[in-house]
N, C-alpha and C positions, 0 to 999 in steps of 0.2 A: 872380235878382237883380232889384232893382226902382227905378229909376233916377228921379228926379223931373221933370229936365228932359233935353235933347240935351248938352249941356253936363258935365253929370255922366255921362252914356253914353261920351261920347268921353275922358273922364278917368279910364274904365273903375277908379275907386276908386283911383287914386293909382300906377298900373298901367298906365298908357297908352303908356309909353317901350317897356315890355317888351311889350304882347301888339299893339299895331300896330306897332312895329319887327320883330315877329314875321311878321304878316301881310305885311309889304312886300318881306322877304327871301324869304317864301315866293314872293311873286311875282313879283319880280325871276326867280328859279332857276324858275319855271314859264317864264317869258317865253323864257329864254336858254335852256331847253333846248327848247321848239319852235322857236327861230331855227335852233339846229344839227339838228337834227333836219331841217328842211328842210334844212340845206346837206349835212347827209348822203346823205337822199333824191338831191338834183339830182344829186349828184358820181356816184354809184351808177349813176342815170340815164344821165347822160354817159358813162361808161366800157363800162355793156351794149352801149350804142351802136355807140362805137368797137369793140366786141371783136364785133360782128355784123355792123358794115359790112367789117371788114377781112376776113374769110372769103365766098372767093365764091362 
């Protein structure tokens, strides 16, 4: 595709609702799954911990 200005790029042909509503969900669900991803790591972390300090 060959776009004239910025303006018609970002209006992606009449199409812009659907493919950057697209992009933004995707990146919402990218963002939210490394947030849990980290709180799964730490809690995992946290719990090796406890199950290795408590054995002496």
């Amino acid at each position: 595709m060959n776009w004239g200005s910025p303006a018609e790029f970002f209006a992606m042909g009449g199409y812009a609702f659907y493919v950057w509503g697209s992009f933004g969900v995707c990146m919402i669900a990218v963002v939210i799954e490394t947030i849990l991803l980290f709180r799964r790591r730490t809690n995992l972390l946290l719990q090796l911990k406890s199950e290795s300090s408590g054995n002496p």
